[in-house]
Each structure stands twice: as structure tokens, then as C-alpha cells.
N, C-alpha and C positions, 0 to 999 in steps of 0.2 A: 504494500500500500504506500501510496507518495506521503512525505513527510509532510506536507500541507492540502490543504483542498481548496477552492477558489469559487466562492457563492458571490451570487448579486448579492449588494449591500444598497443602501440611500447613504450620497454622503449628503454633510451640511449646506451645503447648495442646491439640496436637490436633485442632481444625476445620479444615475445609475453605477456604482464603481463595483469590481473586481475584489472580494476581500478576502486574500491567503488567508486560512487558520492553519493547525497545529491540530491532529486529531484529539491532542488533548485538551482544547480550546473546547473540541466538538462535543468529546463527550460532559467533561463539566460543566457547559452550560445547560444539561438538561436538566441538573440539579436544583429543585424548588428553591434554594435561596440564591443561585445565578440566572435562576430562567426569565426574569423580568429587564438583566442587561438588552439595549436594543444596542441593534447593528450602528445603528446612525451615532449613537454616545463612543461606541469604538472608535469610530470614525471619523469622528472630531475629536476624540484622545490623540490620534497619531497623526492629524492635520494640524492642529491648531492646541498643543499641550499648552495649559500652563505653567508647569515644572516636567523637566527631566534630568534625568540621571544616569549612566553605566554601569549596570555592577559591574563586579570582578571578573564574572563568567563572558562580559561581552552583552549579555541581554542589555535593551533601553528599558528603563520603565518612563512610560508618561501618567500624567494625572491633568485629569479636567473636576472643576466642581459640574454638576449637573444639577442645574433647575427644576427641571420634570422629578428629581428624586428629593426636593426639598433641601437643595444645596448638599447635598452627601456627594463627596470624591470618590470620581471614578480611576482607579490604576488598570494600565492597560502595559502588560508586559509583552516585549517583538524580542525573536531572535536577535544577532546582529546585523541582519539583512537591513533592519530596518521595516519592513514593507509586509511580514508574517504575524498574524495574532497569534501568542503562544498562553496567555491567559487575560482575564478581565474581571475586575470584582471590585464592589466598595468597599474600601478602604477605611475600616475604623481607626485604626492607628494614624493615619497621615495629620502630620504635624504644619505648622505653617511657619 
């Protein structure tokens, strides 16, 4: 099986985009406390972050606040490609 898969998404402008996951992107989100992340808050994590950072490994993590969730941060962790969702979840710890 290919290390990512590549669904329609909405990005924040409205088009249609291309968005690599991670099968393990795939399979946690079916999980009741990640099944309500929408594609479009991913989407605007890795367009438009308001914080990011490198770990060690190479991964970026980005964070957006999200409105629709009552200001709750969203982290949105890419390979180093850049370009591949490999997780996504709010963030209770994130500090400012």
C-alpha cells in the first residue's frame, strides 16, 4: 500500500485541492474524538499556520486557532515533505 493516499479536500479559498494523508492520518481520524477535524481546518493548518516548528525527526508541526471549534488549536503534523498529512488533532496543551 502507498505510504500516503490523495482525496479531494476544500481548501480556504474554496477550490478543490489534492490532500496527501498518511494511512495513519486515515485510520485515526475515524476515531469519535478526531472525526469532527474537517479537511478545510487541515488545510488552512499547512496554508496559512500561525506557529511552526521542526522536531528532531524532521516532521513540521503547524497550528491554527479554529473559530468553528470555539477558538480551540488545531496541530497539524507533515512529514518532511512538507505537502503529506501524517496527523491532526486539538491541541490541549498548546501554549502561547
Amino acid at each position: 500500500m502507498p505510504a500516503f493516499l490523495a482525496r479531494d479536500a476544500q481548501s480556504p479559498r474554496g477550490h478543490s485541492v489534492r490532500m496527501k494523508t498518511t494511512e495513519y492520518l486515515d485510520v485515526i481520524r475515524h476515531r469519535p474524538h478526531r472525526a469532527h477535524i474537517r479537511d478545510e481546518w487541515i488545510e488552512r493548518a499547512m496554508l496559512y499556520p500561525e506557529r511552526e516548528t521542526l522536531q528532531e525527526d524532521g516532521r513540521i508541526r503547524r497550528w491554527i486557532q479554529v473559530p468553528e471549534m470555539g477558538g480551540r488549536v488545531l496541530r497539524v503534523v507533515l512529514p518532511g515533505d512538507g505537502e503529506t498529512v501524517h496527523n491532526a488533532f486539538l491541541d490541549r496543551g498548546f501554549t502561547r
